[in-house]
mmCIF file of the N, C-alpha and C atoms, coordinates in Angstrom:
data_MODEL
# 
_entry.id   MODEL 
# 
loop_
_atom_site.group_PDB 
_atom_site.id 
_atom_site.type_symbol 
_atom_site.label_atom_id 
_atom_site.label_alt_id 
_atom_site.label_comp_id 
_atom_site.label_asym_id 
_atom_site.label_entity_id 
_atom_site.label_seq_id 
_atom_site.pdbx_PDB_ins_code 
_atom_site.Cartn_x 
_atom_site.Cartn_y 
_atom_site.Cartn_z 
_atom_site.occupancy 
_atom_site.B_iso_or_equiv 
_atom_site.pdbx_formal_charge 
_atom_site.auth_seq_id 
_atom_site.auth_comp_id 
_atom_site.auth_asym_id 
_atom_site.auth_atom_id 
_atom_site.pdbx_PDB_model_num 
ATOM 1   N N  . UNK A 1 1  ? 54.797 37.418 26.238 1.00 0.00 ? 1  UNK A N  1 
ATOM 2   C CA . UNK A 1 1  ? 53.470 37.890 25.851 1.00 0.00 ? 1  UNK A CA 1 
ATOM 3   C C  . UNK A 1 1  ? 53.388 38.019 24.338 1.00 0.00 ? 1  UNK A C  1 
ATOM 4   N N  . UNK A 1 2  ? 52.112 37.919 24.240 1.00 0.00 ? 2  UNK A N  1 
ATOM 5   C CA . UNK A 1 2  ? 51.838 38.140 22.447 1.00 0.00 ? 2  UNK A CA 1 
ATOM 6   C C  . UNK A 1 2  ? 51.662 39.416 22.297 1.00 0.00 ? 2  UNK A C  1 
ATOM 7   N N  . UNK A 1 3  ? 51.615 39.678 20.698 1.00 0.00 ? 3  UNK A N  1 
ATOM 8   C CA . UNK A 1 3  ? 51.694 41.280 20.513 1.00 0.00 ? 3  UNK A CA 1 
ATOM 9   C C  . UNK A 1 3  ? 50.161 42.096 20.821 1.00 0.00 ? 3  UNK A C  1 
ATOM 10  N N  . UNK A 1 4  ? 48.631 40.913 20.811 1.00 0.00 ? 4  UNK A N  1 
ATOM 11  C CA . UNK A 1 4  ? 47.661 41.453 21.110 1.00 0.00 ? 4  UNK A CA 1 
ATOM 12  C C  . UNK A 1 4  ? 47.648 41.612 22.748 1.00 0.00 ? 4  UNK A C  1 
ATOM 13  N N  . UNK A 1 5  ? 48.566 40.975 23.381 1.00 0.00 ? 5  UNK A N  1 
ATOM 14  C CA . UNK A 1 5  ? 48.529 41.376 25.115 1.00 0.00 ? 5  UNK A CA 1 
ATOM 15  C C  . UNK A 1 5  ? 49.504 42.312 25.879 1.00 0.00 ? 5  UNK A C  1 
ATOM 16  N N  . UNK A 1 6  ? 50.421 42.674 24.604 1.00 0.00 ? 6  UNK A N  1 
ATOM 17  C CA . UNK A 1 6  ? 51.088 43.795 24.528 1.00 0.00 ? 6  UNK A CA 1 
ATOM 18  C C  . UNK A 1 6  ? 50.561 44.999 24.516 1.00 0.00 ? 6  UNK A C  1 
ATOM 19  N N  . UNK A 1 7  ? 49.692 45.313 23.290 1.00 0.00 ? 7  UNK A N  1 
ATOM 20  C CA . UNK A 1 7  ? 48.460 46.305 23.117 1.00 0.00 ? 7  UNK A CA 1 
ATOM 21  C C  . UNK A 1 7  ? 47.846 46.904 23.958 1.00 0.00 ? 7  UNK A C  1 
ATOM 22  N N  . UNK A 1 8  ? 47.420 45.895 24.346 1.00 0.00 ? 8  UNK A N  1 
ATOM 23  C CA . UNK A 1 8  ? 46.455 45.867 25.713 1.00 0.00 ? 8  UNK A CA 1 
ATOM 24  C C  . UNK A 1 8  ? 46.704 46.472 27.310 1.00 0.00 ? 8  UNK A C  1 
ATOM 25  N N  . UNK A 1 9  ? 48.061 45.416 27.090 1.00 0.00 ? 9  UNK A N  1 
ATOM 26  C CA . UNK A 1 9  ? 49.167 46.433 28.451 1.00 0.00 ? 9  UNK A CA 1 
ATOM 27  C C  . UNK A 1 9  ? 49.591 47.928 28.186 1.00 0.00 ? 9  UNK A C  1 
ATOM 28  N N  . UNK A 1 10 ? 49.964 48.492 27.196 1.00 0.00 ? 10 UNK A N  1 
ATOM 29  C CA . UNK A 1 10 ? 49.853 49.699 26.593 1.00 0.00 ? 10 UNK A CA 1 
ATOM 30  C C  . UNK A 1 10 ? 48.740 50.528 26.703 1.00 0.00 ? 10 UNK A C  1 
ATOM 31  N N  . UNK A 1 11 ? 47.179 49.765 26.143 1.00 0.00 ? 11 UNK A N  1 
ATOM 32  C CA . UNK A 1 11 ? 45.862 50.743 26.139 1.00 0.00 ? 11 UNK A CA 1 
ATOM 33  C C  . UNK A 1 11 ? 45.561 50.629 27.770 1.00 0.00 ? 11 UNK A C  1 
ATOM 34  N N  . UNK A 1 12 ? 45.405 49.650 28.595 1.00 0.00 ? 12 UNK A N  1 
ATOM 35  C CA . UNK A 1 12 ? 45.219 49.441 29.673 1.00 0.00 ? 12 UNK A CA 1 
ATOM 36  C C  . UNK A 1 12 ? 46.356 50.631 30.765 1.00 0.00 ? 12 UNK A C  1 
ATOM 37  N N  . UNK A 1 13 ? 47.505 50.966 30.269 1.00 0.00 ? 13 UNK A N  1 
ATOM 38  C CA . UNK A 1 13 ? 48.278 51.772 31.187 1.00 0.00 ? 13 UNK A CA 1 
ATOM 39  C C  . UNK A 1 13 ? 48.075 52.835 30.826 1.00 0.00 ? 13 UNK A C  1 
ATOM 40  N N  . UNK A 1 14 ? 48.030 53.632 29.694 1.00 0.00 ? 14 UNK A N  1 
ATOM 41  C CA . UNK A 1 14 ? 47.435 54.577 29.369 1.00 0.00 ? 14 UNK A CA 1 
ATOM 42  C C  . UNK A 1 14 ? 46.263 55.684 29.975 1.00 0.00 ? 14 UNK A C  1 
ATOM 43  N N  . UNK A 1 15 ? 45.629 54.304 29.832 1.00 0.00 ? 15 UNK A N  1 
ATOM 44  C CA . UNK A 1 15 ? 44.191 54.984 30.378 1.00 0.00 ? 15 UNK A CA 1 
ATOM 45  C C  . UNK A 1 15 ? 43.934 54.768 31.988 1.00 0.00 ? 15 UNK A C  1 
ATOM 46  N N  . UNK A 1 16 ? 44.440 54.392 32.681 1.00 0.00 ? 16 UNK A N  1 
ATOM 47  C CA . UNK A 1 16 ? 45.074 54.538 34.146 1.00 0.00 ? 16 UNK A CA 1 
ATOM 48  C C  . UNK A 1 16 ? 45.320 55.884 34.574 1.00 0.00 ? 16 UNK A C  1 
ATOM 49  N N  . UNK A 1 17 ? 46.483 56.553 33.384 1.00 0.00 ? 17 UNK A N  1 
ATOM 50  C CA . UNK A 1 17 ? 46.895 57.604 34.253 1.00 0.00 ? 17 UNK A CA 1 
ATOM 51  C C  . UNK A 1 17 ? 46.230 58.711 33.742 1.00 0.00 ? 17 UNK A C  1 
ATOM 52  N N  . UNK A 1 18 ? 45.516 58.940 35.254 1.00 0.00 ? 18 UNK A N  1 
ATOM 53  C CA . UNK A 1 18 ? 44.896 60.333 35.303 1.00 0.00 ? 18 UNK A CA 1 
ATOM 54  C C  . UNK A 1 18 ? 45.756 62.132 34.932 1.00 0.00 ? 18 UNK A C  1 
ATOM 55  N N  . UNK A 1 19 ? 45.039 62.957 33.975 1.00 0.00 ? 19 UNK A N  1 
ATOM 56  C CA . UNK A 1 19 ? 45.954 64.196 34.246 1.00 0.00 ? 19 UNK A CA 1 
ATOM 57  C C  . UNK A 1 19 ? 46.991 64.041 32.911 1.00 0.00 ? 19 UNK A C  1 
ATOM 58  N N  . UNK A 1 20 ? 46.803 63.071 32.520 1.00 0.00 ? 20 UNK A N  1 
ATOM 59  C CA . UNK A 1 20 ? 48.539 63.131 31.229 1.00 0.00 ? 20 UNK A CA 1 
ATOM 60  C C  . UNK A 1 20 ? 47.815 62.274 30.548 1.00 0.00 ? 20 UNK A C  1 
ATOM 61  N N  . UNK A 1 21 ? 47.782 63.139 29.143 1.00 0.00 ? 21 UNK A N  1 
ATOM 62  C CA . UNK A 1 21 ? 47.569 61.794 28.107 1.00 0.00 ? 21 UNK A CA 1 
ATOM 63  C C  . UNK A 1 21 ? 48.412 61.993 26.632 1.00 0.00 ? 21 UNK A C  1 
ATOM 64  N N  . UNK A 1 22 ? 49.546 62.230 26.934 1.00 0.00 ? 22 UNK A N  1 
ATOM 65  C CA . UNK A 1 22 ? 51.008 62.258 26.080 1.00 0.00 ? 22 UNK A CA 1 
ATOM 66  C C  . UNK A 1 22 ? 51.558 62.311 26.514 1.00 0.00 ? 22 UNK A C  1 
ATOM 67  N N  . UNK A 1 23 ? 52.484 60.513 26.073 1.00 0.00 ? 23 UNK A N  1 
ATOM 68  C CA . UNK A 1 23 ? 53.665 60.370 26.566 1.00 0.00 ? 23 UNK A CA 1 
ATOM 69  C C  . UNK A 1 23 ? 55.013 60.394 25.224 1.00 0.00 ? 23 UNK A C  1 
ATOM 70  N N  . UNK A 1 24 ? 56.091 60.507 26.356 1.00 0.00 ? 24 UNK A N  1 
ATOM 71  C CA . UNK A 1 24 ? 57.421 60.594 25.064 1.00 0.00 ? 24 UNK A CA 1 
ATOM 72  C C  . UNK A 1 24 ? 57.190 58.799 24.698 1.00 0.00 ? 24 UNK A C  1 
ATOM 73  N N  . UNK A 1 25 ? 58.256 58.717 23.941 1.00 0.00 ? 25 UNK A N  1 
ATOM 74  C CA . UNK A 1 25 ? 58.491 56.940 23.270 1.00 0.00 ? 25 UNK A CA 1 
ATOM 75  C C  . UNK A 1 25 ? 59.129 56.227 24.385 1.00 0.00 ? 25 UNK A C  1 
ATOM 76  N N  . UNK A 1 26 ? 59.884 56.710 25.600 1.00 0.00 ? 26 UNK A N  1 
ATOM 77  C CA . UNK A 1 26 ? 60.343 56.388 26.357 1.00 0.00 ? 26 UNK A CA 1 
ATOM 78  C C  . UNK A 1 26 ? 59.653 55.793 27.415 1.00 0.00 ? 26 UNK A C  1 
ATOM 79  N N  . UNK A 1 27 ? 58.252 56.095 27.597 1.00 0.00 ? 27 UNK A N  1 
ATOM 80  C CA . UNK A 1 27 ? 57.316 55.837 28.562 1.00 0.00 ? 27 UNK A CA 1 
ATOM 81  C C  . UNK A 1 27 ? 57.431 54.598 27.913 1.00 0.00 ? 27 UNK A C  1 
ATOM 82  N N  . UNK A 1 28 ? 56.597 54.497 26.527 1.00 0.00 ? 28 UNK A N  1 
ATOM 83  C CA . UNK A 1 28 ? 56.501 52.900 26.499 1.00 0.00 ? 28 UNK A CA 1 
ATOM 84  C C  . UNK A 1 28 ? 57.186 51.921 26.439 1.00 0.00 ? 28 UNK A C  1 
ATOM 85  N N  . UNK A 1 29 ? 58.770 52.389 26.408 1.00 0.00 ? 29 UNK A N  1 
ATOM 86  C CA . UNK A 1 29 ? 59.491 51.104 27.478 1.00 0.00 ? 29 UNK A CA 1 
ATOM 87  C C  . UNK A 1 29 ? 59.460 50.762 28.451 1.00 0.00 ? 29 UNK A C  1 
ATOM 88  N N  . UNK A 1 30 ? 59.200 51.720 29.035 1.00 0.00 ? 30 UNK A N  1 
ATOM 89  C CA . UNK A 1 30 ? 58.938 51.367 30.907 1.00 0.00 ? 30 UNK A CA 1 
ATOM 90  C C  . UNK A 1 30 ? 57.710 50.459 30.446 1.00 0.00 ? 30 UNK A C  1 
ATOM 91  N N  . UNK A 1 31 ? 56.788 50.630 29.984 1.00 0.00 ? 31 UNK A N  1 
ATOM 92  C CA . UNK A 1 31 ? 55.342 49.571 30.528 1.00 0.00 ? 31 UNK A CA 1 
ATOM 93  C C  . UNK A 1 31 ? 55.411 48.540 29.652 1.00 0.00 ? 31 UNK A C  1 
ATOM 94  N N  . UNK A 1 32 ? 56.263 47.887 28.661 1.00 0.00 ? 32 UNK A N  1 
ATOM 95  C CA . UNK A 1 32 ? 56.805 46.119 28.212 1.00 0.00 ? 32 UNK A CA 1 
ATOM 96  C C  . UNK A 1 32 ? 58.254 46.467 28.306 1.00 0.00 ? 32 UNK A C  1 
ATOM 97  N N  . UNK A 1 33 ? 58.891 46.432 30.087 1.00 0.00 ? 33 UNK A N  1 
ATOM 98  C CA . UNK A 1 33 ? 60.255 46.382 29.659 1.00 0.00 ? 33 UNK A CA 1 
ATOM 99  C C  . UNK A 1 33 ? 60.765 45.007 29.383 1.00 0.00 ? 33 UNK A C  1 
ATOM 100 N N  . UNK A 1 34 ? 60.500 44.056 29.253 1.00 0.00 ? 34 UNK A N  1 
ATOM 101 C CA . UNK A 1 34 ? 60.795 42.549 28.888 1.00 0.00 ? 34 UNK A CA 1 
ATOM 102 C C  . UNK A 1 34 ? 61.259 42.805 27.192 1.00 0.00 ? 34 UNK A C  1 
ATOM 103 N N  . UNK A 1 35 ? 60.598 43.855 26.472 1.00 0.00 ? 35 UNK A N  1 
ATOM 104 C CA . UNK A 1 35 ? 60.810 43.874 25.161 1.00 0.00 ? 35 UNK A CA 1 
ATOM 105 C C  . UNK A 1 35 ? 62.378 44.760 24.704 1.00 0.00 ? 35 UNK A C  1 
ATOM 106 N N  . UNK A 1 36 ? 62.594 44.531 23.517 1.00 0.00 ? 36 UNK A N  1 
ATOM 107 C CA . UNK A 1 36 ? 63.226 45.579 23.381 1.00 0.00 ? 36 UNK A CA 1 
ATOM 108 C C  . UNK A 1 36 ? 62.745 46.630 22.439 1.00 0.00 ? 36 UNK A C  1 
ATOM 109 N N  . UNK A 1 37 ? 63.871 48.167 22.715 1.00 0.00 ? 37 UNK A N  1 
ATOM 110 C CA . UNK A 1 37 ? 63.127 49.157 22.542 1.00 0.00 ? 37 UNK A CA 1 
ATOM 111 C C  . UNK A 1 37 ? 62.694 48.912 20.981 1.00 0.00 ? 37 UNK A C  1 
ATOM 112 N N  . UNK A 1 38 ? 63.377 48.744 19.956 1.00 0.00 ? 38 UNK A N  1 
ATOM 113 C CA . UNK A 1 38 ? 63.009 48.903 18.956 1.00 0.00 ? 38 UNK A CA 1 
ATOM 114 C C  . UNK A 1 38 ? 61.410 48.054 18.176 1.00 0.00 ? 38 UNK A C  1 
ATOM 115 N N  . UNK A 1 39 ? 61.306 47.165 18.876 1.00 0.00 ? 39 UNK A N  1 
ATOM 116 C CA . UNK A 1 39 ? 60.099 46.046 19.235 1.00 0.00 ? 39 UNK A CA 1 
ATOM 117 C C  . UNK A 1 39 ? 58.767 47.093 19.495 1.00 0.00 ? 39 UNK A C  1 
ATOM 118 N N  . UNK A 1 40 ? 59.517 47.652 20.664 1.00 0.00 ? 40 UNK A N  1 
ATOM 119 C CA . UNK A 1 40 ? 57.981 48.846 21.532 1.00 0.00 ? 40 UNK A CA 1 
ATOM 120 C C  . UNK A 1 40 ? 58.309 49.833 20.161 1.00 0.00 ? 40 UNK A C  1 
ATOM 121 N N  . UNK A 1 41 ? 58.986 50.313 20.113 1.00 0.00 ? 41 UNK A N  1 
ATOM 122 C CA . UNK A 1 41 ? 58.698 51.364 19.006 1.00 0.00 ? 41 UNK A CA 1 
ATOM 123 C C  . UNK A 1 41 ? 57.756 51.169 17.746 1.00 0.00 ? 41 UNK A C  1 
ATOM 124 N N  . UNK A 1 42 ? 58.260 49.637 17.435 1.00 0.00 ? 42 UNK A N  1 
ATOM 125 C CA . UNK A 1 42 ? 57.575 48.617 15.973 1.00 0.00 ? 42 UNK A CA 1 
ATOM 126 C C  . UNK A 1 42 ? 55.864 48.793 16.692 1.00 0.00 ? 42 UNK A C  1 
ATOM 127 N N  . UNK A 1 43 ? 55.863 48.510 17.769 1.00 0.00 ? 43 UNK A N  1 
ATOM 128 C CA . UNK A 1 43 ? 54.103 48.426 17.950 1.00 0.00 ? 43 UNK A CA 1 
ATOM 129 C C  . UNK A 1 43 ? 53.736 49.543 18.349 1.00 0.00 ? 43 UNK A C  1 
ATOM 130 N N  . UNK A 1 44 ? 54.037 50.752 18.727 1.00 0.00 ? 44 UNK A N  1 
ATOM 131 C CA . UNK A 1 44 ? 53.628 51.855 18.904 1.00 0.00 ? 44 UNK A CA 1 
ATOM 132 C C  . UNK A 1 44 ? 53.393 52.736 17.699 1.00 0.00 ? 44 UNK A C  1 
ATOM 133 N N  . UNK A 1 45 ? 54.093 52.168 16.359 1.00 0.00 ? 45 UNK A N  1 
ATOM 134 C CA . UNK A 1 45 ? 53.785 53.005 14.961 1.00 0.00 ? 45 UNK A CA 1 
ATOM 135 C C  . UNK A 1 45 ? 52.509 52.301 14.278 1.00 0.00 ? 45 UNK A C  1 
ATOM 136 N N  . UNK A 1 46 ? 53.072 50.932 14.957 1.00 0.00 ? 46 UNK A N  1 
ATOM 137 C CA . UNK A 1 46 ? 51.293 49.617 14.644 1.00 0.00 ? 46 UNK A CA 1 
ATOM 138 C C  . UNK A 1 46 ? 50.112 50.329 14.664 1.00 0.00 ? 46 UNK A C  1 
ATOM 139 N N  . UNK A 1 47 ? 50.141 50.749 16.376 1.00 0.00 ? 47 UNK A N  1 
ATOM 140 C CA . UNK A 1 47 ? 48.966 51.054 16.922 1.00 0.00 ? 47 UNK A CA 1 
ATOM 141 C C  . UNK A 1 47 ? 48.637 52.332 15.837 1.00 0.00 ? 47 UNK A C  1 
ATOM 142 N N  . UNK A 1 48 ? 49.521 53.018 16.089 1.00 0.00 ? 48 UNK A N  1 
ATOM 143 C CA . UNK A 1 48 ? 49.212 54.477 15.488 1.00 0.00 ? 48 UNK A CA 1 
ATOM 144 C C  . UNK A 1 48 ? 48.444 54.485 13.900 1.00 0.00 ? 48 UNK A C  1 
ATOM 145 N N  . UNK A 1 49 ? 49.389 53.318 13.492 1.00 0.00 ? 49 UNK A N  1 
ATOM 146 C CA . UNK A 1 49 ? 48.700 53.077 11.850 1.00 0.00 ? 49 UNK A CA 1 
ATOM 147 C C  . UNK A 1 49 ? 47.321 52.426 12.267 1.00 0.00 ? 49 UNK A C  1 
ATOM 148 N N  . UNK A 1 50 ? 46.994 51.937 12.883 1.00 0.00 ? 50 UNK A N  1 
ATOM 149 C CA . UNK A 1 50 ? 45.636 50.834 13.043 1.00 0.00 ? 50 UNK A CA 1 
ATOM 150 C C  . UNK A 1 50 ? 44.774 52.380 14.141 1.00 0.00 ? 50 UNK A C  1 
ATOM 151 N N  . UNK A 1 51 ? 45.003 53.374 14.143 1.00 0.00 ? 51 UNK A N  1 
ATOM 152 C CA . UNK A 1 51 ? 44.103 54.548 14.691 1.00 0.00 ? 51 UNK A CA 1 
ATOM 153 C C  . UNK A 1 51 ? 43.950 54.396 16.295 1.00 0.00 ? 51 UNK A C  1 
ATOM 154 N N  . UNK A 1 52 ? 44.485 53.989 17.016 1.00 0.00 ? 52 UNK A N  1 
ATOM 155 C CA . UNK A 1 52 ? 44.248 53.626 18.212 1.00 0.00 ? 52 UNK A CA 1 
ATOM 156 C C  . UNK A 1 52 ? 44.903 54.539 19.152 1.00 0.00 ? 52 UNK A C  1 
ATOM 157 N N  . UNK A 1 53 ? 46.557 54.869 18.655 1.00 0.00 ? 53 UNK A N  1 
ATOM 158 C CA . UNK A 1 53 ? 47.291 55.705 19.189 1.00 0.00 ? 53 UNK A CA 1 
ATOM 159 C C  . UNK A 1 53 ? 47.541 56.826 18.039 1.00 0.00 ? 53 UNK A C  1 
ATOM 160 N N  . UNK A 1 54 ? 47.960 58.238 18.916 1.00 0.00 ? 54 UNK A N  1 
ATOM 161 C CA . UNK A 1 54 ? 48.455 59.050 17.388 1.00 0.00 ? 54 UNK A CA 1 
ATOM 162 C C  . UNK A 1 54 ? 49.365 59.896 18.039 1.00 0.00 ? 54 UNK A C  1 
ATOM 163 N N  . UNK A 1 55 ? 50.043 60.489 17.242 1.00 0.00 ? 55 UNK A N  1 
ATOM 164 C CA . UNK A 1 55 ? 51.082 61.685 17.768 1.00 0.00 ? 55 UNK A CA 1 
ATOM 165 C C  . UNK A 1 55 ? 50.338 62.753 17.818 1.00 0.00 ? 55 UNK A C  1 
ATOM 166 N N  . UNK A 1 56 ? 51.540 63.489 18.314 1.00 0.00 ? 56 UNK A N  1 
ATOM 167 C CA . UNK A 1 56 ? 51.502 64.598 18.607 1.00 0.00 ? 56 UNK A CA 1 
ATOM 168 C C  . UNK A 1 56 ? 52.582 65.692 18.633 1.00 0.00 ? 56 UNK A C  1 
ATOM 169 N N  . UNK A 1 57 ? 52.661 66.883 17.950 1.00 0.00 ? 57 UNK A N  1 
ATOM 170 C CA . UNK A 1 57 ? 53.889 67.035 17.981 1.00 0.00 ? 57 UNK A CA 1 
ATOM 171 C C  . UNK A 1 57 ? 54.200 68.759 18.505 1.00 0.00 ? 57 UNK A C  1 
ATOM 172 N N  . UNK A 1 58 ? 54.636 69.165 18.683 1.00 0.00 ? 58 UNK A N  1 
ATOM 173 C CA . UNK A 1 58 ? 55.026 70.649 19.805 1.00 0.00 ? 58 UNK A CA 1 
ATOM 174 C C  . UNK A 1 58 ? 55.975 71.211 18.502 1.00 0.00 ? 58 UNK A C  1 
ATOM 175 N N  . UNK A 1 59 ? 56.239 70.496 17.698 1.00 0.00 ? 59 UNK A N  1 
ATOM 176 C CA . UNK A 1 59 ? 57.202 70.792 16.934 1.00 0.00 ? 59 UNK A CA 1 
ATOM 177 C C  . UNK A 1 59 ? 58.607 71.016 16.793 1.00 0.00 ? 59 UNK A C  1 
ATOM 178 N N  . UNK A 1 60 ? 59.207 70.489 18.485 1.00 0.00 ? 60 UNK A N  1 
ATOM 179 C CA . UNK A 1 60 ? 60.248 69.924 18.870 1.00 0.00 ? 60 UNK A CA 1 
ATOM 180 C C  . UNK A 1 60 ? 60.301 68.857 19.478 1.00 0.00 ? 60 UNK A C  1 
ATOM 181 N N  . UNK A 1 61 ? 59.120 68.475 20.072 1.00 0.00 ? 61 UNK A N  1 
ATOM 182 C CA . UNK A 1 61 ? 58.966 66.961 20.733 1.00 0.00 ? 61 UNK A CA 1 
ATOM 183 C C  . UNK A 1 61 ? 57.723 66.334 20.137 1.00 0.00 ? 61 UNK A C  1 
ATOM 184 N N  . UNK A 1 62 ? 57.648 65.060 20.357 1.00 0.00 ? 62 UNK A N  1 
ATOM 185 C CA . UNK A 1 62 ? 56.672 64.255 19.707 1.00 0.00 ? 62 UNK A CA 1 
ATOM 186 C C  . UNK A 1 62 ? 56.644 63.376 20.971 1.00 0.00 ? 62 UNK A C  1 
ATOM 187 N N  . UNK A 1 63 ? 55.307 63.829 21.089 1.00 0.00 ? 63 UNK A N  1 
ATOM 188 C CA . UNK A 1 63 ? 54.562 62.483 21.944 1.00 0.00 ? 63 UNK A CA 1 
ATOM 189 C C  . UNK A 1 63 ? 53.680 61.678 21.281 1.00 0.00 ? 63 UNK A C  1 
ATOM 190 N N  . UNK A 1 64 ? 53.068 60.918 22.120 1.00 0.00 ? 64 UNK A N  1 
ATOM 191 C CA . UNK A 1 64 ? 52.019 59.675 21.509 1.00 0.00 ? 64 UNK A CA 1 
ATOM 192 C C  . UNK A 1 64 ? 51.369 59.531 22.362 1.00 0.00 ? 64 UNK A C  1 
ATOM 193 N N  . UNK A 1 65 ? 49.992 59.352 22.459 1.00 0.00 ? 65 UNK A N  1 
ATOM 194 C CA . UNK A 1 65 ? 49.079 59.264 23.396 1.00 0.00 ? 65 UNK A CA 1 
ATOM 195 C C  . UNK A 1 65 ? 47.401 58.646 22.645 1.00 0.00 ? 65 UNK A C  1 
ATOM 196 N N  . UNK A 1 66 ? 46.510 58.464 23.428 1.00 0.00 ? 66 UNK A N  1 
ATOM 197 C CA . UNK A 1 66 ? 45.054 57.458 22.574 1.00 0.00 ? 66 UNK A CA 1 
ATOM 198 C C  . UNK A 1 66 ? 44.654 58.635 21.817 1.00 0.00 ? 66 UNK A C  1 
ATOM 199 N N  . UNK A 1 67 ? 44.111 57.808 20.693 1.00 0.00 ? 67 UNK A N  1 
ATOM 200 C CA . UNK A 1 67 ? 43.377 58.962 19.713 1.00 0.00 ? 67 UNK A CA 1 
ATOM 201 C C  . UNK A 1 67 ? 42.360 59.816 20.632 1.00 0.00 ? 67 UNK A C  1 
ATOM 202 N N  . UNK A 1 68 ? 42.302 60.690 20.230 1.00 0.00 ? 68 UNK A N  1 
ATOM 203 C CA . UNK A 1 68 ? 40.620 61.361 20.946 1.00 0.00 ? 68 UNK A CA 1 
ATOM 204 C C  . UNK A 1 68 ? 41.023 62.020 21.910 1.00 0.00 ? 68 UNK A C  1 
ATOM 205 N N  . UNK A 1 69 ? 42.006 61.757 22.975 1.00 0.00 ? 69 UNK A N  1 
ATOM 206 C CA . UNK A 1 69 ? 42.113 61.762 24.039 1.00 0.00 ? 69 UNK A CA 1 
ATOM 207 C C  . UNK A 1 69 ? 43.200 63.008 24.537 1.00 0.00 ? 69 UNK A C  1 
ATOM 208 N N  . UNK A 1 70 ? 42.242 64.016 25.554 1.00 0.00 ? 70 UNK A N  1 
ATOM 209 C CA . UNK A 1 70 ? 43.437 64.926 25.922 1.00 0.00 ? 70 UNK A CA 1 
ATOM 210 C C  . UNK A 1 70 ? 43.047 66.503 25.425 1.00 0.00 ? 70 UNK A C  1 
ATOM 211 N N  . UNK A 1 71 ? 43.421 67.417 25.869 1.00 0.00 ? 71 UNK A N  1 
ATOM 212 C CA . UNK A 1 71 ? 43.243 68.894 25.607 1.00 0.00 ? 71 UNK A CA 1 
ATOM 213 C C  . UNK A 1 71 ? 43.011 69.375 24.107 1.00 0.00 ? 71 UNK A C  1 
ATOM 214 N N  . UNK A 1 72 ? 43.592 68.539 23.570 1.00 0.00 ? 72 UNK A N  1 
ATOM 215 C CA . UNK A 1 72 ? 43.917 69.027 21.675 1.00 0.00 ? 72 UNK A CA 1 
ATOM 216 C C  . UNK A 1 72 ? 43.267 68.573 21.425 1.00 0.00 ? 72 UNK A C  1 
ATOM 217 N N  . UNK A 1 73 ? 42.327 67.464 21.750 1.00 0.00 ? 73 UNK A N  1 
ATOM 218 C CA . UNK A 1 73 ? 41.324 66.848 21.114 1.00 0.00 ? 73 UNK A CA 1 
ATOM 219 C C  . UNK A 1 73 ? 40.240 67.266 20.456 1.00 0.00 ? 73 UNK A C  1 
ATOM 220 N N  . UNK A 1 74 ? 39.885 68.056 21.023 1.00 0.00 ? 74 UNK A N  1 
ATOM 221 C CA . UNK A 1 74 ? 38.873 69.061 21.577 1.00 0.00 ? 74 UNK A CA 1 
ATOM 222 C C  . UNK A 1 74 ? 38.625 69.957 20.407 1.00 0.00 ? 74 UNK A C  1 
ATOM 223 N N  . UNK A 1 75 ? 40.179 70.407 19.952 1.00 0.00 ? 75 UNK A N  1 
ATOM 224 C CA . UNK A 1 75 ? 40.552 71.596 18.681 1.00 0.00 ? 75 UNK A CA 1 
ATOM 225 C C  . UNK A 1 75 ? 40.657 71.526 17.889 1.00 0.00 ? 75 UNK A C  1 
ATOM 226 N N  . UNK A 1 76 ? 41.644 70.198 17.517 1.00 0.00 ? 76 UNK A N  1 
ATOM 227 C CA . UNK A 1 76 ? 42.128 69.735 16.487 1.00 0.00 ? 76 UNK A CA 1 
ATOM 228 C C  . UNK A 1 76 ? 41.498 69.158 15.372 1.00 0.00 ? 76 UNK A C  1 
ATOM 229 N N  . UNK A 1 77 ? 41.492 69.315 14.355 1.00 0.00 ? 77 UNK A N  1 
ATOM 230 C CA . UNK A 1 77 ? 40.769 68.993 13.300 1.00 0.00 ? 77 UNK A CA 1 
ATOM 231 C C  . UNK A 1 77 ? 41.407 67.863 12.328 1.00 0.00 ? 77 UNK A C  1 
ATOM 232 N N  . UNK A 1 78 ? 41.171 66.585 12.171 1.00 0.00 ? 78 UNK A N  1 
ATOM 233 C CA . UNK A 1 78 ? 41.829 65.405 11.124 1.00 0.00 ? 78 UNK A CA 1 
ATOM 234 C C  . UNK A 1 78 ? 41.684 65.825 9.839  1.00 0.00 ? 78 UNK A C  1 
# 
């Protein structure tokens, strides 16, 4: 796959799952495991720089999940 149908498999699984919208970095190996990890990691900082995905952080864990999207959304101020 190309890296724009990569994306896609990423925004497309994402927004599937109901109830959770932050995942660890580990999720997104599971959904391009054909890649390797450091590859998914390279397009998951992509996305994040291009505003699509963003972190999140607890301040011991860091997730990533769609901009906008999710409980903090709501609060959080850019």
């Amino acid at each position: 796959m190309g890296e724009e149908e990569d994306k896609q498999t990423i925004l497309e699984t994402l927004q599937k799952k109901k109830g959770k919208s932050k995942f660890y970095l580990k999720d997104f190996y599971k959904m391009l495991p054909d890649m390797k990890a450091r590859a998914v990691k390279n397009l998951v900082n992509k996305m994040v720089g291009e505003g699509t995905l963003e972190y999140w952080s607890s301040g011991s864990t860091t997730l990533i999940g769609l901009k906008g999207v999710g409980k903090q959304a709501h609060t959080e101020e850019d």
